[in-house]
N, C-alpha and C positions, 0 to 999 in steps of 0.2 A: 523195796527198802523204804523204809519212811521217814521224807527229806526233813521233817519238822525235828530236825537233833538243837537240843539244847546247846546253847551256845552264852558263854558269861558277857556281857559286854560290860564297858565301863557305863556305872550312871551317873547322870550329873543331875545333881539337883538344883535348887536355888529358883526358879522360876515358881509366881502360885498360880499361875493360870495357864492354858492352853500355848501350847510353843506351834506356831505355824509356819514359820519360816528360819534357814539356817544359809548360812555363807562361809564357807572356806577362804582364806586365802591364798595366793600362790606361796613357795617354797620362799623363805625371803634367809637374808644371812642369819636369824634371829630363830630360826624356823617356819613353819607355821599357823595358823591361828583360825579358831573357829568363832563366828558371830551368829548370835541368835534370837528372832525377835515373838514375844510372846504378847497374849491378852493382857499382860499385867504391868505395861507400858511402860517397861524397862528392858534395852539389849543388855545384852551379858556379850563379854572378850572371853576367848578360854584358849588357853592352848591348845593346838589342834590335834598335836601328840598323844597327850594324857585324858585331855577336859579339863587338867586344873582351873579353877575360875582367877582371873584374872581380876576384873571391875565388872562392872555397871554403869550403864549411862543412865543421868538420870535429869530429866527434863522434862518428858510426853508426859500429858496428862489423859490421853487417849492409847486405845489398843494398839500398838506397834505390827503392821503385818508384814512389812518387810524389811532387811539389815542389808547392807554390803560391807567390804572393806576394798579400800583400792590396791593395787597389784603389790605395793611395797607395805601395806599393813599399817602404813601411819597413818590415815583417817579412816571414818566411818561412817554410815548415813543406814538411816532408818524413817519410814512413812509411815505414819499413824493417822488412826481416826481423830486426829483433835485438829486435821485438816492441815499439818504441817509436817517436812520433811525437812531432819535437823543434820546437822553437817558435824564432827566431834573430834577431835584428838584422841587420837586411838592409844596414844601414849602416856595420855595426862587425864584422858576421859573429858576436856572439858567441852563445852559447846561452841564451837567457831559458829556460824551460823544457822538462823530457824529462816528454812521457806517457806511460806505462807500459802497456803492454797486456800479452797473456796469450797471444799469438800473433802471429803477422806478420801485418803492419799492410801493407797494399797501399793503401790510397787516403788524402788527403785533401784539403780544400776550406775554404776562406776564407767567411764568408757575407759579402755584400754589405756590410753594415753593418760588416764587419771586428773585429766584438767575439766571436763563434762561431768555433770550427773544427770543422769535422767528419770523422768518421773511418769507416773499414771494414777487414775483411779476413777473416782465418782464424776468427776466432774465431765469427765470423756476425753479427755486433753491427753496429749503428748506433751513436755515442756522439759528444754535442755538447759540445764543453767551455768555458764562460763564460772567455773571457781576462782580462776583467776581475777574475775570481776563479778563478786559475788551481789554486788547491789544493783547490778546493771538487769532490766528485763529479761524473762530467761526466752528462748528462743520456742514458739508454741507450735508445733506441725499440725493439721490437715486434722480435726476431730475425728476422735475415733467412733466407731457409728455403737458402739457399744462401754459402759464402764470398763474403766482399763483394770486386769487381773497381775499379770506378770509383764515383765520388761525386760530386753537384755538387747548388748550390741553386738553385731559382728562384721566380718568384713572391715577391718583396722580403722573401726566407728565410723562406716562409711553407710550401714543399713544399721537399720535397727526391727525390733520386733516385737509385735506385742498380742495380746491376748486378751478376750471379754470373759466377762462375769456372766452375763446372761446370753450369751453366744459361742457358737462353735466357730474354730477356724484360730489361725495364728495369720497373725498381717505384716509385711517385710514393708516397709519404710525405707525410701529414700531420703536422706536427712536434708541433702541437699536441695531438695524439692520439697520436702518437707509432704511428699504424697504417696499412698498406699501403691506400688507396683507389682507387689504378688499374694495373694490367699491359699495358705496350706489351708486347705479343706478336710474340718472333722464333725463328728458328727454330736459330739457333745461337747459343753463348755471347755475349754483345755485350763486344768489347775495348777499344770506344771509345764515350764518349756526351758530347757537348760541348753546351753551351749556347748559343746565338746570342746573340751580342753585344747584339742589340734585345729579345732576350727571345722573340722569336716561333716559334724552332724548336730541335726539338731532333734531332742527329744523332747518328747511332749506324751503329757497325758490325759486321756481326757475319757470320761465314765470309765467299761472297765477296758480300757485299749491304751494300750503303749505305741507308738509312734516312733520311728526312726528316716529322720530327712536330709536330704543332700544339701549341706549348707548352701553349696555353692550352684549349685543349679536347679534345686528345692524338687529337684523331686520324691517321692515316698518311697526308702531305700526298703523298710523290714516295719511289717504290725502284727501286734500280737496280741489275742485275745488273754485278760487276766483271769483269775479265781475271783475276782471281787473287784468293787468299784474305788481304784485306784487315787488316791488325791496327787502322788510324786510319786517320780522315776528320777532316775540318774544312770548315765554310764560311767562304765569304768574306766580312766583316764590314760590309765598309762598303754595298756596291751588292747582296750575295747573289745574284750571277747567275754564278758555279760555283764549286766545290768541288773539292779534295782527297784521292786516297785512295793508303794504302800498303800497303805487307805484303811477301808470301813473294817478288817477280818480282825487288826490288829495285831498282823504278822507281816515281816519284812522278810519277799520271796526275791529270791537269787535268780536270773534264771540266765541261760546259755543265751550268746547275741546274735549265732548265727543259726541256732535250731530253734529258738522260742524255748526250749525245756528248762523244766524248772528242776534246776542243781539245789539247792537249799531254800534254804526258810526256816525265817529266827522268831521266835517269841517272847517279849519282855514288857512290852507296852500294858498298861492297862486301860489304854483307850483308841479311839482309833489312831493312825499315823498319819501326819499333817504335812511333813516333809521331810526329806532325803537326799544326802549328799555324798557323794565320794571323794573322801580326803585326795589332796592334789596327786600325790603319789600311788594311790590307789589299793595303800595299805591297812586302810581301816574306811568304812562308811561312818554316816551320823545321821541320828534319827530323829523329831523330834515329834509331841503326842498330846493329844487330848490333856494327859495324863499330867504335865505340865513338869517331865521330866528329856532331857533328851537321853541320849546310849548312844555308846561310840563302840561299834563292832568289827573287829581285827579280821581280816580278809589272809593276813600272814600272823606268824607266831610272836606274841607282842614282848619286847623289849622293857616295858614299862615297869618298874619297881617300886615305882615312889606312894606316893601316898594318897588315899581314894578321892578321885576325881569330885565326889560328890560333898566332899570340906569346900563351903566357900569361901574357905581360908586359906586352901592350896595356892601355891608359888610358880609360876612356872619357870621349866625346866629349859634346858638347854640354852642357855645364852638369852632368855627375854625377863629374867628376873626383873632389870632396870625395873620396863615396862610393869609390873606386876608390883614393884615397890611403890610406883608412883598411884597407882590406884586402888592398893590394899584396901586405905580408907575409907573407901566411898561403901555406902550402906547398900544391901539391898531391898528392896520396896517392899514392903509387907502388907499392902491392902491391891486390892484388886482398885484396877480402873477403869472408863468408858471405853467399851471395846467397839462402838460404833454403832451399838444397838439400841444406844440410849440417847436421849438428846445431848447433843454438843454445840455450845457458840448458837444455840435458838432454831436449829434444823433438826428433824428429825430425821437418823438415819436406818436404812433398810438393808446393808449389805450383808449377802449371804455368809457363812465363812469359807 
């Protein structure tokens, strides 16, 4: 049987450049909410249900590679190449605070507790910065011996974890020490390292290999050779019995978590896939693409009636209208920006994507 079956997702438009990074939020009273950060150095808020489009933050003057929200959905942060990582009201879209870095800023992360954010990139730094005291020095751990890729915490922000651009391996961080105490060992860069929603595992992807680790005692649970070289994976949140990977083919494959076998695989993109998320609930994924479109694809038989995701004039539903009124206004960007390839602030940058 031939798993490549058509499948409609929802598209969302609104972005003109390349979308390479995407963040769900957890299930909040409001529902919840999808963030997503593209070349064209503005995140976009969507509902996480529909895609309706929410706002736009609008601030960077550089490529934006990474978004968060933190656990309640009232703030947001996004790292760009214009060497700052901006801090936002997620409800008013406005800018609480710009952090300043010394290089483009490729990752960052919300801690649990939602008073930290963490950062990485060019520079090779680690740096925590107290929200509650946002003018205060942020706290720097132990240089990374590589530019930092991705970021995320675990263990009740007690490790942290991170990943290089021109290196293999993912590095566990003791915060407290602020020093590297354990190397997941891969063999190519890792472009993707998500945290399982339970806390029990951690995926990573790297060339064409998917990766599944024991959060808690790191060892290498399940790896599976891909069809193609991978950029993101995701597991499934709720049940964890398969996973998600994308990359160069331009299809988004399903496959089984405990046999490797590939159950499905979707095609909509028109360029490669940059990254890949599993709604909190595990009832639809999200994709985002070259193409500088994302697709929100239903894993169950979707509910949704309203009106196409891809108006970025849509409202959203269920109880976060407020939210969506207060940001209606704000424009979305229409020119392309410095996505770090170009000089910024008098440095010339070299980062891959």
């Amino acid at each position: 049987m031939d798993k490549k079956k058509a499948v409609a997702p929802l598209v969302c438009h609104g972005h003109s450049r390349p979308v390479v990074d995407l963040f769900y939020s957890p299930i909040t009273p409001d529902g919840f909410f999808l963030v997503s950060a593209s070349k064209d150095s503005t995140p976009m808020l969507r509902n996480g249900e529909t895609g309706d489009w929410i706002g736009t933050f609008q601030g960077h003057k550089g490529a934006v590679w990474s978004c968060g929200l933190d656990k309640h959905a009232l703030r947001a942060a996004s790292a760009s190449a214009d060497f700052s990582v901006k801090l936002w009201d997620a409800v008013t879209g406005d800018e609480l605070q710009s952090f300043e870095h010394k290089h483009i800023v490729r990752a960052c992360a919300f801690s649990e507790d939602t008073h930290l954010l963490l950062t990485g990139g060019a520079e090779k730094y680690l740096r925590i910065f107290d929200l509650n005291r946002p003018d205060a020095p942020p706290m720097e751990v132990e240089k990374s011996p590589g530019s930092v890729r991705t970021v995320a915490w675990l263990h009740s922000d007690q490790t942290i974890l991170s990943s290089c651009i021109d290196m293999g391996g993912v590095r566990l961080w003791d915060v407290r020490t602020g020093t590297i105490v354990r190397t997941l060992d891969t063999k190519s860069s890792v472009t993707s390292a998500e945290v399982s929603q339970d806390g029990c595992y951690i995926t990573t992807a790297d060339g064409s290999t998917v990766k599944f680790w024991d959060a808690n005692h790191f060892g290498l649970v399940k790896s599976y050779d891909m069809p193609c070289v991978v950029e993101s994976a995701s597991l499934e949140p709720k049940y964890g019995n398969k996973f998600i990977a994308g990359g160069e083919d331009l299809w988004i494959h399903v496959f089984d978590f405990h046999t490797g076998e590939e159950v499905g695989c979707n095609k909509g993109h028109h360029g490669p896939v940059h990254c890949l998320r599993f709604s909190p609930g595990g009832e639809s994924y999200a994709s985002g693409s070259e193409d500088g479109t994302i697709r929100i694809w239903q894993t169950v038989p979707s509910t949704h009636n309203g009106p196409d995701p891809s108006d970025a004039n849509g409202k959203v539903k269920n109880g976060a209208d407020e939210i969506s009124h207060q940001m209606e206004k704000v424009d979305i960007a229409k020119e392309a920006k410095n996505d770090g390839s170009e000089k910024t602030t008098g440095e010339k940058a070299t980062e891959p994507n």
